[in-house]
C-alpha positions in Angstrom: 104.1 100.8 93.7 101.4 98.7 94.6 98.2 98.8 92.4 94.5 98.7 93.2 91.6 97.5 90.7 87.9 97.7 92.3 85.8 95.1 90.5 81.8 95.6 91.0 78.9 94.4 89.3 77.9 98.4 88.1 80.4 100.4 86.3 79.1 103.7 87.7 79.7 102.2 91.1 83.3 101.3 90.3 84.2 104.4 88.4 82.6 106.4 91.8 84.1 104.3 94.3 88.0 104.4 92.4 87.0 108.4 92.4 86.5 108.5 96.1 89.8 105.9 96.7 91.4 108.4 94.9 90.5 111.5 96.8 91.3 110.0 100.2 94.2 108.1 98.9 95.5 110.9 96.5 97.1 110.0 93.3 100.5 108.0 94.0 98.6 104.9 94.1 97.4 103.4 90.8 93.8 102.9 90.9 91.4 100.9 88.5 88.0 100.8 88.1 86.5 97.5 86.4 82.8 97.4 86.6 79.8 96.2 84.5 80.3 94.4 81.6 81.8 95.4 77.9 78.5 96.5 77.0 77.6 98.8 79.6 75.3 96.6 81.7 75.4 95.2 84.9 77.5 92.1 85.5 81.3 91.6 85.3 83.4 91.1 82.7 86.8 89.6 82.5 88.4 91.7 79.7 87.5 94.8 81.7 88.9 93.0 84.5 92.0 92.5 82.6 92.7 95.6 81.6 92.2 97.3 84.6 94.9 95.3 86.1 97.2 96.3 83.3 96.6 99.8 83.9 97.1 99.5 87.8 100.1 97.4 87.4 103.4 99.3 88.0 105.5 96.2 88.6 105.0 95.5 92.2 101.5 93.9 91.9 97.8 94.5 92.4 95.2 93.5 94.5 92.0 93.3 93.5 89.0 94.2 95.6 85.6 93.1 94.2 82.2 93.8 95.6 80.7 90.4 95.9 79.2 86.9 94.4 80.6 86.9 90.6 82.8 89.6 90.5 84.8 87.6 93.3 84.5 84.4 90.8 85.6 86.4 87.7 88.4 88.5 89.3 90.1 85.0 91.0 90.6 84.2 87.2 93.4 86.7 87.0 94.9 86.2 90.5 99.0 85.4 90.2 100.7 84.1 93.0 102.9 86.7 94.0 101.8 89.2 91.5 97.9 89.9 91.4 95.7 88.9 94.6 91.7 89.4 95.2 91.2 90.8 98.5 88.2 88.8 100.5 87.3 93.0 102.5 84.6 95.3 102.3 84.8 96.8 99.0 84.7 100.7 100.2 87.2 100.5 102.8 88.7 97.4 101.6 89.6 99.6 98.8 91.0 102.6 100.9 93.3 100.7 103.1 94.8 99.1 100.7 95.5 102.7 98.2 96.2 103.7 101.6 99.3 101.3 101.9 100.0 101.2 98.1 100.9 104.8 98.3 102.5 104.6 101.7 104.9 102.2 99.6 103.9 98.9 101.3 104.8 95.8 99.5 101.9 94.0 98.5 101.9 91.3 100.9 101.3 94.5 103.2 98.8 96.3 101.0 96.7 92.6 101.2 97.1 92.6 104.9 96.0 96.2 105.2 93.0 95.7 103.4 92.1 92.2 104.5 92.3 94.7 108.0 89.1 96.2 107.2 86.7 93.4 107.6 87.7 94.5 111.7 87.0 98.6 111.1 83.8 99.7 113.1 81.6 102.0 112.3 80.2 103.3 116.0 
């Protein structure tokens, strides 16, 4: 299955936005939070980053959605062709879509495309 790592500049923001990915999602998908930096303040950090991807990684890959600016610049160092993509999407439903897919057992070529399907998602 498909993993999902959130990457944001606040780890409370990650850690809250994996918790409500999860509760729409439910709990097949594999979902990591990566936020703040290894001290606890805000930033990103590319060890956390790291190991969330380990967690989330179940062999079939992992996109990453990040919130914006650096976390996009940081998480791009761990992209893998084939293996670990960063998602350009809205990071909230960004990040559903593609748990969405992930536990629906789409490939991740399809769990990409279903998040990159967001950025189209209106609101009214």
């Amino acid at each position: 299955m498909v993993g999902v790592v959130l990457v944001s500049h606040s780890a409370g923001l990650a850690a809250e936005a994996a918790a409500l990915v999860r509760g729409i999602a439910g709990p097949e998908p594999p979902v990591a939070a990566a936020g703040g930096t290894g001290d606890g303040g805000l930033g990103t950090s590319l060890d956390l980053i790291e190991e969330a991807v380990r967690a989330a990684d179940q062999g079939a890959g992992v996109v990453i959605v990040p919130d914006l600016g650096s976390s996009v610049l940081t998480a791009r160092l761990v992209e893998e062709d084939g293996r670990v993509v960063v998602a350009d999407v809205p990071f909230v439903e960004g990040a559903i879509a593609a748990a969405v897919a992930a536990g629906a057992g789409a490939p991740l070529a399809d769990v990409l495309a279903a998040a990159e399907e967001s950025r189209a998602y209106r609101k009214l």
